[in-house]
Backbone as numpy.savetxt, mean C-alpha at the origin, in Angstrom:
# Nx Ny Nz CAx CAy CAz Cx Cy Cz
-2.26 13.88 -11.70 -3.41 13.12 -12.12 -3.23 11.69 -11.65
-4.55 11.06 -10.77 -4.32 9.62 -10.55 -5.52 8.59 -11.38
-4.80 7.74 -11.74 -5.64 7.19 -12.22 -6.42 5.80 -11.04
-7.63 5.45 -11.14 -7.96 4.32 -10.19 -8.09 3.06 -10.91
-7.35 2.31 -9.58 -7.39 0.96 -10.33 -8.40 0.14 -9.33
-9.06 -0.38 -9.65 -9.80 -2.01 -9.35 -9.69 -2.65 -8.36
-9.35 -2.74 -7.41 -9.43 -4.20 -6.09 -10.46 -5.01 -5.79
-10.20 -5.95 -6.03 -11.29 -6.69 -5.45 -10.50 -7.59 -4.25
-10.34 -7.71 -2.86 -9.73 -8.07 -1.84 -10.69 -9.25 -1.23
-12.31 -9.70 -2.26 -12.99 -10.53 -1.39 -12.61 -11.97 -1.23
-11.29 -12.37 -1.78 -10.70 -13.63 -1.91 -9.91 -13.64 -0.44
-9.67 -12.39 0.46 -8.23 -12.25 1.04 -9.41 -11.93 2.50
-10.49 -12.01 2.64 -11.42 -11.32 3.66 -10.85 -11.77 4.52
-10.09 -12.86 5.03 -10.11 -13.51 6.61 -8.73 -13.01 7.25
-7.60 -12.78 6.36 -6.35 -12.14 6.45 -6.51 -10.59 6.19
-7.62 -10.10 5.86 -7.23 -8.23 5.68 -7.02 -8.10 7.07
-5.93 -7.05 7.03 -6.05 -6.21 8.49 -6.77 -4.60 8.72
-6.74 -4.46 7.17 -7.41 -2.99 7.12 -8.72 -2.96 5.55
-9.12 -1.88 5.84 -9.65 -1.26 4.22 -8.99 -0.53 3.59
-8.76 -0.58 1.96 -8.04 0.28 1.14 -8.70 1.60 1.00
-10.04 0.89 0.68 -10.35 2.58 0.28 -10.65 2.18 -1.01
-10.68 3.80 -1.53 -10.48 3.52 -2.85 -8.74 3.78 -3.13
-8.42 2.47 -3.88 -7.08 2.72 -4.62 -6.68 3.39 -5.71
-5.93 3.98 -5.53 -4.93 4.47 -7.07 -3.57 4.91 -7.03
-3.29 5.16 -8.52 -2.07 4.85 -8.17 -1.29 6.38 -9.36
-0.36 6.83 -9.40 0.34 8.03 -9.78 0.53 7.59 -11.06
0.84 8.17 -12.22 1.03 8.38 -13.69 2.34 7.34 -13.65
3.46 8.41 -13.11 4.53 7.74 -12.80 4.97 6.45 -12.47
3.99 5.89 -11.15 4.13 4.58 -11.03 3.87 3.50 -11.97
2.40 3.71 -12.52 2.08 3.42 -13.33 2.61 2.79 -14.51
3.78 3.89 -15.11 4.35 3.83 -15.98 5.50 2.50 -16.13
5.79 2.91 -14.63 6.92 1.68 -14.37 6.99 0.27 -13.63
5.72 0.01 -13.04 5.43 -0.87 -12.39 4.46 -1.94 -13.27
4.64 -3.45 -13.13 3.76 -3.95 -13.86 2.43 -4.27 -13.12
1.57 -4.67 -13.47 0.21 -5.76 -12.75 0.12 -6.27 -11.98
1.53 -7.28 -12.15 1.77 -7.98 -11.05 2.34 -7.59 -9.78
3.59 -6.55 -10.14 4.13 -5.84 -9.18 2.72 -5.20 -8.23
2.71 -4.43 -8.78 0.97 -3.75 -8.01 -0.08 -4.49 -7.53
-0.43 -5.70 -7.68 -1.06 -6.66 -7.18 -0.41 -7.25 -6.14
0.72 -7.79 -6.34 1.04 -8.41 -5.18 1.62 -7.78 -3.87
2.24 -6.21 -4.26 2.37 -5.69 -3.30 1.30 -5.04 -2.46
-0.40 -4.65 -3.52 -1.06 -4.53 -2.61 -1.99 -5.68 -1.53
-1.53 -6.77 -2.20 -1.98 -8.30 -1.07 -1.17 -8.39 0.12
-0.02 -7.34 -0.34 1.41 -7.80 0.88 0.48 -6.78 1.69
0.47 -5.82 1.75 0.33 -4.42 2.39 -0.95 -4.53 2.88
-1.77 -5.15 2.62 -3.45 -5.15 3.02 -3.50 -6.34 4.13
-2.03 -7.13 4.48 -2.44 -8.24 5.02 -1.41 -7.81 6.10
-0.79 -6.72 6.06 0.19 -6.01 7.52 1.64 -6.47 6.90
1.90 -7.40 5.89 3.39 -7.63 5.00 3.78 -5.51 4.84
4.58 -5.42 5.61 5.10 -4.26 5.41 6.82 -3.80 4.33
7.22 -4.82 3.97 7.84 -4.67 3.08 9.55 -4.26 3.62
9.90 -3.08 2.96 11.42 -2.88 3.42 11.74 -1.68 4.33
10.91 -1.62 5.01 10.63 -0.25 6.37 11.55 -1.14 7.11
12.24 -0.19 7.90 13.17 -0.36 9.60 11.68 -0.95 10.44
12.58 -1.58 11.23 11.77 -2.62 12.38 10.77 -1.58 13.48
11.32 -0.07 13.38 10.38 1.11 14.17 9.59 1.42 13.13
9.57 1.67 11.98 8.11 2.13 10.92 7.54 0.55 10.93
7.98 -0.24 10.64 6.98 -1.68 10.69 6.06 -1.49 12.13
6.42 -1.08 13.56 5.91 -1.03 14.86 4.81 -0.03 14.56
5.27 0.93 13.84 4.49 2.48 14.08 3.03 2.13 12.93
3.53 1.13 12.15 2.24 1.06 10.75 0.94 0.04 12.10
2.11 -1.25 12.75 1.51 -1.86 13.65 0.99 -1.47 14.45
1.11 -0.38 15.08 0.48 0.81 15.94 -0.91 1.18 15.28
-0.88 1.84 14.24 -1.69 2.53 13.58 -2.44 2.14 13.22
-2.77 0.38 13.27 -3.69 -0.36 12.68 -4.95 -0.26 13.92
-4.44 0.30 15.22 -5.41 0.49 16.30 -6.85 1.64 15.85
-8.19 0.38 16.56 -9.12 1.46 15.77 -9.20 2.64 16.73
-8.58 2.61 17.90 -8.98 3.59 18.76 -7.60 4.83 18.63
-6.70 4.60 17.28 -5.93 5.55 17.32 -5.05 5.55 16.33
-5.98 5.38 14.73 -5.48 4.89 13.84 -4.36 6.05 12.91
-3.90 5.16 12.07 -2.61 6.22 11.41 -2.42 5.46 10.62
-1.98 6.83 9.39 -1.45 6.28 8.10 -0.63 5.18 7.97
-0.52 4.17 6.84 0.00 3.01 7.05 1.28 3.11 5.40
2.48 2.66 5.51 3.30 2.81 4.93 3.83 1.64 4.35
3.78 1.17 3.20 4.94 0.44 2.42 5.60 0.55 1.76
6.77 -0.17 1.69 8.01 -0.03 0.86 8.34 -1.28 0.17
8.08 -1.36 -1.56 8.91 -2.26 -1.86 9.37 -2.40 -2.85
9.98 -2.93 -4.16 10.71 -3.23 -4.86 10.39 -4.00 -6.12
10.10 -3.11 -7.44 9.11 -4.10 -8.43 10.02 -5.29 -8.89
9.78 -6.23 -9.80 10.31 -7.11 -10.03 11.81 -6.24 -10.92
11.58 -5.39 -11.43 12.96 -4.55 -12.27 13.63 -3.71 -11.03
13.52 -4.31 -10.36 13.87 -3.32 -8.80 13.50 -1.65 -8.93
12.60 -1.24 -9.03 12.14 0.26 -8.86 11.66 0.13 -7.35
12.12 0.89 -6.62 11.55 1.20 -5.51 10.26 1.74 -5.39
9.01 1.71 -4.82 7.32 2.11 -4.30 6.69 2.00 -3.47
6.24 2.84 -2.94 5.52 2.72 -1.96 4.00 2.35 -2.26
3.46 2.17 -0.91 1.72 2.45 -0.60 1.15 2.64 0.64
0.97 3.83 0.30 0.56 4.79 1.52 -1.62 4.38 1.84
-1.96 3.96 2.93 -3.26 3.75 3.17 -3.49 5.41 4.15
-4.33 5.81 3.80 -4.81 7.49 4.97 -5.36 6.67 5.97
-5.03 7.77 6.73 -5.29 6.95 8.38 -6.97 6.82 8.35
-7.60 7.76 7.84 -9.04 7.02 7.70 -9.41 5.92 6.46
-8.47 5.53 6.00 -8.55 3.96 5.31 -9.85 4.87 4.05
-9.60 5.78 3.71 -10.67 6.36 2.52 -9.81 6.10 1.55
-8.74 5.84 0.69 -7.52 5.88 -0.16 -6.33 5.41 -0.18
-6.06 4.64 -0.60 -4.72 4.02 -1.07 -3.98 4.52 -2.05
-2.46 4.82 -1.95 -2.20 5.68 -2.94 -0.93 4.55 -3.30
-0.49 4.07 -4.55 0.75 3.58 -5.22 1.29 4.55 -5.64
2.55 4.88 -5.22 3.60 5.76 -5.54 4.88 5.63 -5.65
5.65 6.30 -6.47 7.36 5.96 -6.63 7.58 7.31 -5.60
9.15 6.76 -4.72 9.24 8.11 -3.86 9.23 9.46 -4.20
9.94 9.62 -5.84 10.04 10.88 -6.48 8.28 11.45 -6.80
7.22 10.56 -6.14 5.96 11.27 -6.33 5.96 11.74 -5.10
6.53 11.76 -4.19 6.14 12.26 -3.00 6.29 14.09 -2.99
């Protein structure tokens, strides 16, 4: 079950590099991540801040941002209690998903 959360990104229009979609985010994450964590990592991630990916998944998300050959986009990062999470964008930018890896 996901629950959806809220974005409003119209403060960030001149720096987006992509669309979210609609966002949401896993029970799990949820549980363990705060507001802020989830906010600021989705400002990191919406603006190409790719987080703690190897320097080839940072290239491949950079790749993927092409409209003529787009692909899922990947982050990795670290809540303020250090829990590791991702956020996965679908390569057609319809959904954003916040997830801990054990949701995968």
């Amino acid at each position: 079950m996901k629950t959806t959360i809220i974005y409003d990104a119209s403060a960030y229009h001149e720096v987006l590099k992509f669309s979210l979609g609609q966002t949401v985010i896993t029970k799990a994450a949820l549980s363990v991540l705060t507001t802020f964590d989830i906010m600021y990592a989705i400002n990191r991630h919406v603006t190409g801040d790719w987080g703690d990916l190897s320097q080839e998944d940072k290239e491949l998300n950079d790749a993927g941002l092409s409209p003529y050959s787009p692909d899922r986009l990947l982050s990795a990062y670290k809540s303020s209690r250090g829990e590791k999470f991702w956020i996965i964008t679908e390569y057609d930018r319809s959904v954003t998903t916040i997830l801990l890896p054990s949701d995968y």
